[in-house]
Structures are given as C-alpha cells and as structure tokens.
C-alpha positions, 0 to 999 in steps of 0.5 A, a space after each residue: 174049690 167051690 166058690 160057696 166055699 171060698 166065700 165062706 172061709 174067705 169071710 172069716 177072715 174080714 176085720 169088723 171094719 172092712 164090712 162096708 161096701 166103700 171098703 170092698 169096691 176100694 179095696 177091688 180097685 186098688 188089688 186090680 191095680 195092684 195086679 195091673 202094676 205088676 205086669 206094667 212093670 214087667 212090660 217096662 222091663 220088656 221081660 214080657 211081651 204078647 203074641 196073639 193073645 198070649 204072654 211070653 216071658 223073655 226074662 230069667 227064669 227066677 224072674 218070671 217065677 217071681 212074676 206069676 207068683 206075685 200075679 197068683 198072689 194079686 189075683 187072689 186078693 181080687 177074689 177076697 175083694 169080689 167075694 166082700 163086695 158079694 157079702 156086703 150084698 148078702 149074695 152068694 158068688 155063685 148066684 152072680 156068677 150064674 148070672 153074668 153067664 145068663 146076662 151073656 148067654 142071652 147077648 150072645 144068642 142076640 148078637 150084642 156081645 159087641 157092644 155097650 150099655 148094660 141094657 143091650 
C-alpha cells in the first residue's frame, strides 16, 4: 500500500478529539511501549531469544502465532500514531520519509551515521 494511501484512509478513522499533537506523540509513546512490552514478556518467558541479530522462538507453536500477531498488531498502531503526528503537522508521510533518507544518505556519505546530535 502507498504510505498517501494509508495516511488518508487511516485518517478517516481519527475521532475530533484525538487531532492534537499531545494526543498523537502520547499515543506513539504509548503503542511503542506496547509493542515493546510484548517482546519484554516473551523474553521473561524465554520463549525467544536472539542470535545475531535475529529472534528464534523457543515456545509452542500457538504461542509464537499469538506473539507475531499481537506484534503485527502493535505495529500497526505505531503507524496510525506516526501518520496522526504527520496529519496534525499537515505533512504527508511520504515527504518525512524522503526525508529521513535524505538527512541519512547525506550522513552516510560524510561518515556520521555513528554518532549523536541532529546537526552531525
């Protein structure tokens, strides 16, 4: 799907009250952590670990089904988040996503990919 497209029918579902900028970064904040509690409870559980780089699932079958699900699903509240931080904005996902690869393209030509501070 094209990332105007999402934006626009994601939009459509945004309640009056929710088209605030405090709304939308809470709401990233929180869906992030959402996400993130997911995979903290699944590494507590030891039903995954990591290996370069990568998740195995030790746990039944159903269980990890339930887990990517429930990831898919946390994931996909992080991108309504993203598209109502954008919207409140009035900017269209795809310019910040340009964007971002500009602003890394040009730190990776320079050899600051590595490094801190948004002016680097």
């Amino acid at each position: 799907m094209e990332t105007s497209i999402y934006q626009a029918k994601a939009m459509r579902t945004k309640m009056p009250s929710c088209d605030n900028l405090l709304y939308m970064l809470g709401l990233l904040h929180a869906e992030g952590g959402e996400l993130q509690g997911k995979v903290n409870k699944a590494l507590r559980k030891k039903l995954i670990v990591f290996e370069d780089d990568q998740y195995i699932f030790r746990g039944p079958f159903e269980e990890q089904v339930t887990f990517e699900g429930g990831c898919r699903k946390e994931r996909g509240d992080v991108c309504w988040a993203v598209a109502g931080i954008a919207d409140v904005f009035g900017w269209e996902l795809e310019g910040v996503m340009q964007d971002n690869l500009d602003k890394l393209a040009d730190r990776h030509r320079r050899g600051v990919i590595d490094g801190q501070g948004d002016y680097r």
